[in-house]
C-alpha positions in Angstrom: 97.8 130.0 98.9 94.0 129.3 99.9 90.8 128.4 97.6 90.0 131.6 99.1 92.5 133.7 97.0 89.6 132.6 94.2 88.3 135.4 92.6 84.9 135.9 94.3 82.3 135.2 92.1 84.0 131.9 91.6 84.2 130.9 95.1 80.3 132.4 95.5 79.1 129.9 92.5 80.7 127.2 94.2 78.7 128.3 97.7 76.1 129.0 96.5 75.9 126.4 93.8 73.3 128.9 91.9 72.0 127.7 89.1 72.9 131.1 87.3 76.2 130.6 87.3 76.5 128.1 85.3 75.2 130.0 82.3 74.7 127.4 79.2 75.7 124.0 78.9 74.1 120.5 80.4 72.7 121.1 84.3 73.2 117.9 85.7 70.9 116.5 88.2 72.7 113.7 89.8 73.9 113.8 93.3 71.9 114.6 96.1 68.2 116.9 95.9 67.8 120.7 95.7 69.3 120.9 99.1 71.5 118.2 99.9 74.9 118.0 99.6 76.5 118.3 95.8 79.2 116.7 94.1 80.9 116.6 91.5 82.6 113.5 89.5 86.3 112.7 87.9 87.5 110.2 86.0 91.5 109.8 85.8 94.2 107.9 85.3 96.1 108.1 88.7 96.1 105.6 91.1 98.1 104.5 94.0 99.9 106.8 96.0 99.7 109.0 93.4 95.7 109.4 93.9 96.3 109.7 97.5 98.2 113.0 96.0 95.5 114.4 93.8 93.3 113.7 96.5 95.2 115.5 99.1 95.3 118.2 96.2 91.7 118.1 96.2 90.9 118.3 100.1 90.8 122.4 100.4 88.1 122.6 97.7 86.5 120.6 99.5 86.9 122.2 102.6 86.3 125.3 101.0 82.6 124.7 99.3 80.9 121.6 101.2 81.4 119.6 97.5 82.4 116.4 97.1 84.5 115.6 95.0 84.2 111.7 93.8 87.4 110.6 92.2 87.7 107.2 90.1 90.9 106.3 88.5 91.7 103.6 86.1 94.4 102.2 84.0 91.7 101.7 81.1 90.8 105.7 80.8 91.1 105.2 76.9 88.7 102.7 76.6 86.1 103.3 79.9 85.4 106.9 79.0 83.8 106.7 75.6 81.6 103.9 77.2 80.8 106.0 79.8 80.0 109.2 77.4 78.0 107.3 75.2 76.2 105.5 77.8 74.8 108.9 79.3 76.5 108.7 82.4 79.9 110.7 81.7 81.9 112.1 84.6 81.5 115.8 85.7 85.0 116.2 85.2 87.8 113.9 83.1 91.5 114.1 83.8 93.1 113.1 80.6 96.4 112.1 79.9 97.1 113.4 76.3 95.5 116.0 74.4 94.5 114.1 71.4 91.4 112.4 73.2 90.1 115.4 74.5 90.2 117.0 71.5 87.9 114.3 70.1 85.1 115.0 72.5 85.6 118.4 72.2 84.7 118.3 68.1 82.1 115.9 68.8 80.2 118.4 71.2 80.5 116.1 73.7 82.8 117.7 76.1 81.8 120.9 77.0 84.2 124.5 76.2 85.3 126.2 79.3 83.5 129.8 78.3 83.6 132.4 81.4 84.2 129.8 84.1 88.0 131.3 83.5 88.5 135.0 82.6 91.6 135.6 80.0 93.6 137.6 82.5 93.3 134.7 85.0 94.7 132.3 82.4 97.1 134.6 81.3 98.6 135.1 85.0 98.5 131.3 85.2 99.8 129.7 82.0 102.2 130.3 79.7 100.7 130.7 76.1 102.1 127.4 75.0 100.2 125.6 77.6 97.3 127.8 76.9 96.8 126.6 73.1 97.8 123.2 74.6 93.7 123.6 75.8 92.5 125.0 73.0 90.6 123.1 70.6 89.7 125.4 67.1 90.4 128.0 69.5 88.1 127.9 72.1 89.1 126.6 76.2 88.5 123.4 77.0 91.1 122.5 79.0 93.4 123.1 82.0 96.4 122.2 82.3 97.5 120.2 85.5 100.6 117.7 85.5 103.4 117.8 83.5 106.2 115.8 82.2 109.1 117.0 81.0 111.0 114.9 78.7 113.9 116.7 77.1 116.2 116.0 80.2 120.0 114.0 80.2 120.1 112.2 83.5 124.3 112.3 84.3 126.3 111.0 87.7 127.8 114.3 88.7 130.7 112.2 90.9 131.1 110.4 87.1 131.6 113.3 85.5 133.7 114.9 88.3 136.0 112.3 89.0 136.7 112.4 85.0 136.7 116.2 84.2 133.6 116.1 81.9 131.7 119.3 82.3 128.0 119.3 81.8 127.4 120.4 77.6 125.3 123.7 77.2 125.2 123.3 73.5 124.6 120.5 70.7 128.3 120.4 69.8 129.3 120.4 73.3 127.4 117.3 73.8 128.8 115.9 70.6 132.6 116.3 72.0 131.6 115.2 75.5 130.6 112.1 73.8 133.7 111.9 71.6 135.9 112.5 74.7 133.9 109.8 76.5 134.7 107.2 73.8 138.2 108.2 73.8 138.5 107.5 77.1 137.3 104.1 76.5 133.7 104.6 77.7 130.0 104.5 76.1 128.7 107.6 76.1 124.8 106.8 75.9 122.4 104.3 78.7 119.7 103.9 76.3 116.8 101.4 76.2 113.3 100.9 73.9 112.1 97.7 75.4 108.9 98.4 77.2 106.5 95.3 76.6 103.8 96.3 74.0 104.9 99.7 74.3 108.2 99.0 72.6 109.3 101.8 70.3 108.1 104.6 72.7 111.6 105.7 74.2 112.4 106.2 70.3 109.8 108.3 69.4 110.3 110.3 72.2 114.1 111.1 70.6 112.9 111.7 67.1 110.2 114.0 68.3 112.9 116.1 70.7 115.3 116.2 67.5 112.6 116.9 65.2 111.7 120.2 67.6 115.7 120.6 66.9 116.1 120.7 63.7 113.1 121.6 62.0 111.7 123.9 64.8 107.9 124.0 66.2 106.2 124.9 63.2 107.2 121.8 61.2 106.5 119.6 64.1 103.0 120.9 64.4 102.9 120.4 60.3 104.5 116.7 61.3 102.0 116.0 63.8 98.8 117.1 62.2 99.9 115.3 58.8 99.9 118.6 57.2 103.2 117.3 55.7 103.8 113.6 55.1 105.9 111.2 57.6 108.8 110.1 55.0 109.2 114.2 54.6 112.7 115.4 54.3 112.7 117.4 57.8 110.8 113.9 59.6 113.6 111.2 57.8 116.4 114.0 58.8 115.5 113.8 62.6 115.6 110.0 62.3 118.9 109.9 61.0 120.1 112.5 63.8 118.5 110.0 66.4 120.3 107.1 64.4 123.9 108.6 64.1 123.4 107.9 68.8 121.3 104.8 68.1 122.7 103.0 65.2 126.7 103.7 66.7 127.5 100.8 68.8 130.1 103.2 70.2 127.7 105.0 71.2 125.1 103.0 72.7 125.4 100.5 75.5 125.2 97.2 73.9 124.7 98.8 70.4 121.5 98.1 68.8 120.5 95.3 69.7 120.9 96.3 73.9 119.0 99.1 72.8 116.2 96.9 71.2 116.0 94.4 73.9 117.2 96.8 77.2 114.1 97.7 79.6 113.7 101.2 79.4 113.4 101.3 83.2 116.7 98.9 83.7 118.4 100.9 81.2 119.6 104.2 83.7 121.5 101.8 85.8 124.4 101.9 84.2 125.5 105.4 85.4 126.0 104.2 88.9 128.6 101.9 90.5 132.3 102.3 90.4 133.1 101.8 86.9 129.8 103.2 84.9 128.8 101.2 81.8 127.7 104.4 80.6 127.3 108.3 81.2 124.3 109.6 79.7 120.3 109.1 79.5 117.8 111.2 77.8 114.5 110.5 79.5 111.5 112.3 81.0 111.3 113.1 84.7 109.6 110.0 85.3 112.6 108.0 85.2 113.9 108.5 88.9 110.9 105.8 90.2 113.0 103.5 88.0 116.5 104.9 89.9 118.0 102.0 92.2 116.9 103.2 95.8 120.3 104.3 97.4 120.7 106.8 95.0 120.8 110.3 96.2 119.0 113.5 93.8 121.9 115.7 93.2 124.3 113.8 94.5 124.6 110.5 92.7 122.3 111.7 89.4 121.3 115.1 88.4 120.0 116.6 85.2 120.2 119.2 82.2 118.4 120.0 79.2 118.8 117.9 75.8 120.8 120.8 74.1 119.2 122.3 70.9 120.9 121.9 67.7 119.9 125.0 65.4 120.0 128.5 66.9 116.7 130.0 65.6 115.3 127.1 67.3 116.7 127.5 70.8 115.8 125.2 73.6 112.6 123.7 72.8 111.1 121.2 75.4 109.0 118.2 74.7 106.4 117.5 77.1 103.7 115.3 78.3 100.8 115.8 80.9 97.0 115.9 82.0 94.6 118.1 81.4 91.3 118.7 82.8 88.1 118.9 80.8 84.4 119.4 81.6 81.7 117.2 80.5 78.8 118.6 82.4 78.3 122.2 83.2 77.5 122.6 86.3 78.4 125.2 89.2 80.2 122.3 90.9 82.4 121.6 87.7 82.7 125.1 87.2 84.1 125.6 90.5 86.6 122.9 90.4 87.8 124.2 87.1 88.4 127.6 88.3 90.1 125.8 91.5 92.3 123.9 89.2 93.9 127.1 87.4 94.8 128.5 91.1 98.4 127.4 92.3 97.2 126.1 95.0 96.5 122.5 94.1 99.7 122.5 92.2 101.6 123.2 95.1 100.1 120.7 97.4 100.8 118.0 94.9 104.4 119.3 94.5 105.3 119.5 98.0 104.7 115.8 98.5 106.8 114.8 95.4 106.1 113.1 92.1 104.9 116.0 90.2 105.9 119.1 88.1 103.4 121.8 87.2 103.5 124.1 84.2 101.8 126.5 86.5 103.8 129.8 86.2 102.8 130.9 89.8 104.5 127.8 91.3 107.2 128.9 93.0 110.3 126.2 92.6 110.6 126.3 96.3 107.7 124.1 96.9 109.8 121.2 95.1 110.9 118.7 97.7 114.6 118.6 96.6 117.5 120.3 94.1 116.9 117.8 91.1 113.2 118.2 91.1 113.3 122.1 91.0 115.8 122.1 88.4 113.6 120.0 86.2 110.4 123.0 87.0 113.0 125.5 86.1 114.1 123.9 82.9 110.2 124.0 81.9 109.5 127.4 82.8 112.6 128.6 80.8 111.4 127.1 78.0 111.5 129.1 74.7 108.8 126.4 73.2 106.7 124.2 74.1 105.5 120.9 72.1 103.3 118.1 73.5 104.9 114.3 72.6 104.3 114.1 69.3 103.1 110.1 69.2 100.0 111.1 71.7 98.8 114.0 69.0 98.7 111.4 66.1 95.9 108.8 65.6 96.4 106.0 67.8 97.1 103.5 64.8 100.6 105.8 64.3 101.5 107.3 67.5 101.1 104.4 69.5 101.3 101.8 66.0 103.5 101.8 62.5 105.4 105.1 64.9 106.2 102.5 67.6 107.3 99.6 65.5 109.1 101.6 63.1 111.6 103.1 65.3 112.0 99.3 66.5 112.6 98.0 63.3 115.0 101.1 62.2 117.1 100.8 65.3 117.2 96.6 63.6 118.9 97.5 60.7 115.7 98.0 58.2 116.0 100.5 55.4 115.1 104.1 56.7 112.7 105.1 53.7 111.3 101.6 53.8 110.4 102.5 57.7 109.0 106.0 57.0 106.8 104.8 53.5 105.4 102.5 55.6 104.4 105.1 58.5 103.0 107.5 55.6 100.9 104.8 54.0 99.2 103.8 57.2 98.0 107.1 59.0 94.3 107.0 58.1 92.7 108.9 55.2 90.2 110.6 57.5 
């Protein structure tokens, strides 16, 4: 599918690059003069071969309206965009890789609300509602919804579980007697590992947040998230417990607690492969397989299937991460882009040439460059709900602080209430 599939009046702003349609808003006046060549500027976090991606994503917009588009990535988004936005010299366009930030800018008027650059029905057709609110800040667009990560996936060696007779678990208590079976059989059920540097703690919060979607269900985890009910709640303390009766079981864990303390979360896979497995399950996001040793085969030596729910009237919720566009400058160029950005089109490109999943509903699954990878797009446009990580949504001194280091110092051996007071006292008062 072609930029050209662009409704017109989209693909005429971008041509034309009238000032009219950009109605409202900042009119930016950098680039080149009133007839020269236009541009328009992104900030991101992708680099590496992973730019290379976006930028190939890119190209037919390009192609399509003479604009440039100027791409710089960083791994210091967090910190170089407020400089640059309070400096005066924001990009066009930032590519952000959690919600929480954009919603800053967005209440601060800095970052700019997406209006008519895309109709309703456009979104509609594009997005599931989820994803949708996902942009929303106090109910108006400001974002658009690009790359996703889907976390609630178990990673499992099919020739394992063949040679064995274990069958993949559709349900929570499935999963529980697969894991019984497995330790009966004189295995370790779970591969699980927290250790990741100064990011320690992450890989648990991911769990909690999953089981919290499980057995509380979306609306308390939104409640949880926005501290519209404390973190030493009964439904937050109950998904801890769920996460420590896997976590805290060192016939459950490889290594028990203290492997998974001091296990790499990248090394910690591993032990699903080889003759003999050390273990024969690992929940982790889709991420995971650049971590995979390299003569393992998708779908042949690893494959995946959905962290089962736990309570009926919750069904299959999915915990994801991702980035999202948003506008700082209204211009026709950003405008353009934006519109550009809800087509498939650059989804596709970018999940053709592997690495990516979209949340996209027009994407067709074919476009996935193998089995493993289109399963993964399937599992996250089944999804019943929808819920961003949790830890990105919080203030930064909880999601990525007391949250962190209190899942680390549960998983030790430290008194759960002790844990979640200490969480609850912390998150700021404003």
């Amino acid at each position: 599918m072609r930029f050209n599939s662009l409704k017109p009046v989209y693909l005429l702003c971008a041509l034309s690059l009238l000032t009219a349609c950009a109605p409202g808003g900042d009119s930016s006046d950098k680039g080149a003069g009133e007839n020269g060549p236009k541009s328009v500027s992104i900030l991101g976090v992708v680099v590496g071969e992973q730019q290379e991606k976006l930028e190939a994503a890119l190209a037919p917009f390009e192609e399509a309206t003479g604009i440039d588009v100027v791409y710089e990535g960083t791994d210091a988004f967090a910190t170089l965009l407020p400089v640059q936005v309070e400096s005066g010299s924001a990009p066009d366009v930032a590519m952000f890789p959690q919600p929480g930030l954009m919603q800053d800018f967005a209440r601060s008027g800095q970052l700019k609300p997406l209006g008519d650059a895309i109709d309703d029905a456009t979104l509609a057709e594009a997005y599931p509602q989820d994803w949708i609110d996902l942009g929303k800040v106090d109910d108006e667009l400001y974002g658009i919804w690009y790359r996703a990560s889907v976390k609630s996936l178990v990673w499992y060696n099919p020739k394992s579980f063949a040679a064995l007779g274990y069958e993949v678990p559709g349900t929570w208590d499935e999963l529980t007697a697969l894991s019984d079976k497995i330790i009966a059989d004189g295995g370790t059920p779970w591969c699980l590992g927290m250790e990741s540097g100064d990011a320690t703690g992450w890989v648990g919060t991911d769990w909690v947040e999953d089981l919290m979607l499980r057995t509380a269900g979306p609306e308390v985890y939104d409640q949880w998230t926005s501290h519209e009910i404390a973190f030493d709640a009964a439904p937050v303390k109950a998904a801890f417990e769920q996460f420590g009766k896997i976590a805290l079981d060192s016939e459950q864990v490889l290594g028990g607690s203290v492997g998974v303390i001091s296990t790499p979360f990248g090394e910690s896979p591993k032990g699903l492969f080889g003759d003999n497995p050390q273990c024969y399950l690992h929940r982790q996001a889709n991420f995971i397989v650049t971590f995979l040793p390299e003569d393992v085969e998708l779908g042949e030596d690893v494959a995946v299937f959905p962290l089962p729910g736990i309570k009926e009237e919750f069904g299959l919720p999915i915990l994801v991460a991702g980035d999202v566009f948003g506008m700082f400058n209204d211009t026709p160029e950003a405008r353009a882009l934006m519109a550009y950005l809800a087509t498939p089109e650059p989804h596709e490109i970018w999940a053709g040439l592997g690495g990516f999943i979209s949340p996209h509903k027009q994407v067709s699954t074919d476009v996935y460059p193998d089995a493993v990878t289109q399963q993964q797009a399937e599992i996250l446009a089944n999804a019943e709900t929808v819920r961003f990580d949790g830890s990105d949504l919080m203030p930064g001194s909880i999601g990525t602080g007391t949250f962190w280091s209190g899942i680390v110092d549960y998983v030790g051996g430290a008194d759960l209430d002790d844990v979640l007071k200490e969480i609850e006292d912390s998150w700021p008062e404003s």
